[in-house]
Structure formats: structure tokens, C-alpha cells
C-alpha positions as a Markdown table, in Angstrom:
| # | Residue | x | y | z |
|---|---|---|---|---|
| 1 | Unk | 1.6 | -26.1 | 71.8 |
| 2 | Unk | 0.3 | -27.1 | 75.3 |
| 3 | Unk | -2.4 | -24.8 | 75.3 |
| 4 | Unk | -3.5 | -25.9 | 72.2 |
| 5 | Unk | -3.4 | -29.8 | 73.1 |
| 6 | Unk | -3.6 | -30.0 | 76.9 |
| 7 | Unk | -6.8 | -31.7 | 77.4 |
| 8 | Unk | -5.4 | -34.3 | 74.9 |
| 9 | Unk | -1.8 | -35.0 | 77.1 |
| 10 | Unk | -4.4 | -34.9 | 80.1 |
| 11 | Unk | -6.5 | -37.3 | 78.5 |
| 12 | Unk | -2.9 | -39.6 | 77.8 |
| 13 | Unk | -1.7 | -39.1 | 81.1 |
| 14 | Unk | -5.1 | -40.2 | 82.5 |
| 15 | Unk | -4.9 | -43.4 | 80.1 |
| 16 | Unk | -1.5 | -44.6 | 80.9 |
| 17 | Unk | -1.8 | -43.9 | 84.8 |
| 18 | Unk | -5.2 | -46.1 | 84.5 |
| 19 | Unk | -3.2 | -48.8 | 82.6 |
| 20 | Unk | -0.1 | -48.7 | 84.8 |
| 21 | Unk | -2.6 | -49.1 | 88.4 |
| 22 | Unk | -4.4 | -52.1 | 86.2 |
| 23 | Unk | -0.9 | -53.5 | 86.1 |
| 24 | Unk | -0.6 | -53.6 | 89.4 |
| 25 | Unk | -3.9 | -55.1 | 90.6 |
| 26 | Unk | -3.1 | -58.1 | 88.2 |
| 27 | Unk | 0.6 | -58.0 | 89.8 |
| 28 | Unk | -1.1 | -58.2 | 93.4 |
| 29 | Unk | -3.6 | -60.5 | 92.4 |
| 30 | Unk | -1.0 | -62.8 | 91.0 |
| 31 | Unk | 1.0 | -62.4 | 94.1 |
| 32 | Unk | -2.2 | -63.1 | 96.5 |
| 33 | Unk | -3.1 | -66.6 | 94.4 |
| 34 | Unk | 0.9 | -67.9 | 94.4 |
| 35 | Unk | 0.5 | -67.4 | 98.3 |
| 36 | Unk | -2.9 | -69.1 | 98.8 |
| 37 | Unk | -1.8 | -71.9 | 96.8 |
| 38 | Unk | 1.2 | -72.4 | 99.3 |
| 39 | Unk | -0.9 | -71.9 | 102.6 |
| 40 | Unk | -3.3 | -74.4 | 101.0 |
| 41 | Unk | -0.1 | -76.5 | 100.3 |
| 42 | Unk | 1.3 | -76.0 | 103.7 |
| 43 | Unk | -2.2 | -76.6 | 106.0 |
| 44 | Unk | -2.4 | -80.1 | 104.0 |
| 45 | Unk | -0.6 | -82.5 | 105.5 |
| 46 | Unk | 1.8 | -84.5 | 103.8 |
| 47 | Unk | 2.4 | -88.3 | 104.6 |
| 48 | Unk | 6.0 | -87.6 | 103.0 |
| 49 | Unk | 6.9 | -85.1 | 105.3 |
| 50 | Unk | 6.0 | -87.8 | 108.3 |
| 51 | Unk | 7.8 | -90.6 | 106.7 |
| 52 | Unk | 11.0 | -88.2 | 106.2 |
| 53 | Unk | 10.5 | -86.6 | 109.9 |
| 54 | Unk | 9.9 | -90.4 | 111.4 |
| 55 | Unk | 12.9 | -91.4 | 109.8 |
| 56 | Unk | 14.9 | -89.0 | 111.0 |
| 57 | Unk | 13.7 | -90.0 | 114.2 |
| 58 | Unk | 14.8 | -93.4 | 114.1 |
| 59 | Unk | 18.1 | -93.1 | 113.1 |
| 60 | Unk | 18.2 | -90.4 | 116.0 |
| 61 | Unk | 16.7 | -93.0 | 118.9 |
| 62 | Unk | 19.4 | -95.7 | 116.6 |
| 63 | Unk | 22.4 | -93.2 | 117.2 |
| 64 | Unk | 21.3 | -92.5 | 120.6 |
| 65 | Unk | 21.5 | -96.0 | 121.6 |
| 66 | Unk | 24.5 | -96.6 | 119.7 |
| 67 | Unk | 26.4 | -94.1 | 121.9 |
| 68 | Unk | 24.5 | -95.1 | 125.3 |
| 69 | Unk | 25.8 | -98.5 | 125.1 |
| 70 | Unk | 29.2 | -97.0 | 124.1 |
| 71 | Unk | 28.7 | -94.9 | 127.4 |
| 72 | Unk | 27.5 | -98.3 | 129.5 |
| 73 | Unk | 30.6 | -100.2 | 127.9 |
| 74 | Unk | 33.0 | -97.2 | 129.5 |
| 75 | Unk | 31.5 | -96.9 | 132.5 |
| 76 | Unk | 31.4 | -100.5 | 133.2 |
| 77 | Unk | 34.9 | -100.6 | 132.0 |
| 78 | Unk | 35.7 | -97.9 | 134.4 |
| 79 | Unk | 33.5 | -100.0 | 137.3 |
| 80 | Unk | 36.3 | -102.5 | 136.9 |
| 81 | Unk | 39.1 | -100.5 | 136.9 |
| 82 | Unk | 37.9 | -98.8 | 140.0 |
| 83 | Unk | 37.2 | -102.5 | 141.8 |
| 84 | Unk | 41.3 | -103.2 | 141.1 |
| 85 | Unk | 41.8 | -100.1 | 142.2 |
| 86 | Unk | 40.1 | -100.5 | 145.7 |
| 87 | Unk | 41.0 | -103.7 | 146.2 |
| 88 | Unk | 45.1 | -102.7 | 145.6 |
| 89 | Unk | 44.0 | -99.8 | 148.4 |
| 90 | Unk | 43.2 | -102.5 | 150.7 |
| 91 | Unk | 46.4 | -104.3 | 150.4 |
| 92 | Unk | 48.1 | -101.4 | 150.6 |
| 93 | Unk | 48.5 | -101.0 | 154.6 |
| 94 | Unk | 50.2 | -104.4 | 154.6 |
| 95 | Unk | 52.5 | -103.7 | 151.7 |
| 96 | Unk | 53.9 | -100.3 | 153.7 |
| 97 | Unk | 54.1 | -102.3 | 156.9 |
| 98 | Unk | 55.7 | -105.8 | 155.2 |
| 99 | Unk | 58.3 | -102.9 | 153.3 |
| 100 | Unk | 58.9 | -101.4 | 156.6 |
| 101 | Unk | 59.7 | -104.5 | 158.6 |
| 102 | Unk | 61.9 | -105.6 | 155.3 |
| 103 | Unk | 63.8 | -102.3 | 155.5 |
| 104 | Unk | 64.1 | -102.2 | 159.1 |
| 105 | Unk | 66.1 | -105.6 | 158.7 |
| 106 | Unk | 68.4 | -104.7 | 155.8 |
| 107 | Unk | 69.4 | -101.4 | 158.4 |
| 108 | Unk | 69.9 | -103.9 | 161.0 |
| 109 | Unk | 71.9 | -105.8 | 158.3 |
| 110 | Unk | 74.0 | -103.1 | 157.2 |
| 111 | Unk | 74.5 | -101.7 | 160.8 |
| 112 | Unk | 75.9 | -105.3 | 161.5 |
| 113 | Unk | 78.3 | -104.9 | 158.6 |
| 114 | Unk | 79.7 | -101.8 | 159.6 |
| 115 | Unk | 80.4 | -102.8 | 163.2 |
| 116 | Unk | 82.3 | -105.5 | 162.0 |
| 117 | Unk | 83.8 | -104.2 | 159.2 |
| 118 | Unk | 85.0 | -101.5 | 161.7 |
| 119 | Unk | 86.1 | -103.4 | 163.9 |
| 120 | Unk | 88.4 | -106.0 | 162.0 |
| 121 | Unk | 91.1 | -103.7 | 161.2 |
């Protein structure tokens, strides 16, 4: 049988592999268009995408000064707690030596009272 029709199955095979590579020039020729219309789309520009991107970028410049006055408000809270805090260091040198001079007297005090509490009996 394929002596007898070869040239015919040749002739099919031929015909089908011609309509199968035609298949695939209009599949990469349908492929090439869909990507040219999106380069076209992308190397437009869009007003949208600005208006979206700008914004973004002022709610970013809101939030950022949102948390540098939150920043400002802490440091200048900390400002203050550091002035209270160098101002008790500087009274601190008369508190040790007004505490000293009070506890030297209370052991003078309690010296006293032992000496005479010894020497009553």
C-alpha cells in the first residue's frame, strides 16, 4: 500500500506541515502586534499615572511631616527633661554637703545620748 500511494502521503504530509508553519506565522504575528500595542501604550505617557504617582507623593511629604513634628515634639520634650535634669545636677553638691553637715549633727546627737545615758546609771 505505501508503494502504491506514497507520493500521495508525501503530498499530505507536505500539505499539513505547510498549514501547521502558517499557523504559526499568524500565532507570532499575533504575538508581535499584542506587544507593539503595549510598547505604544507604555512610551505614551499617561496624565493618570502622574496624578496617581503625585499623589502618592503627597501623602508621603504629609506622613513625613506628620512624624517629623512627632520627632520635634519628643525631642523638645526630651530638651526639657534634660534642663531639670542639669539643673537638679547643679544643686546636687549642696544637697550631699547640707546632708552631710545634718548627719554629722544627729552623730553628735546620738553620741551625746549615749554618754549620758551611760553615765546616769
Amino acid at each position: 500500500m505505501f508503494k502504491e500511494n506514497w507520493r500521495v502521503i508525501l503530498v499530505t504530509l507536505l500539505a499539513a506541515n505547510l498549514v501547521f508553519m502558517g499557523l504559526l506565522q499568524m500565532q507570532r504575528l499575533a504575538i508581535w502586534r499584542t506587544e507593539e500595542a503595549y510598547f505604544k501604550q507604555i512610551q505614551q505617557p499617561s496624565t493618570e499615572r502622574f496624578d496617581i504617582l503625585a499623589k502618592e507623593l503627597a501623602e508621603a511629604k504629609k506622613s513625613e511631616t506628620m512624624y517629623l513634628d512627632l520627632i520635634y515634639r519628643g525631642l523638645a520634650e526630651l530638651n526639657l527633661r534634660m534642663t531639670k535634669v542639669e539643673k537638679a545636677t547643679e544643686e546636687i553638691p549642696a544637697n550631699v554637703a547640707e546632708t552631710r553637715a545634718i548627719r554629722a549633727h544627729v552623730d553628735a546627737l546620738k553620741a551625746i545620748v549615749e554618754r549620758t545615758a551611760t553615765a546616769r546609771p
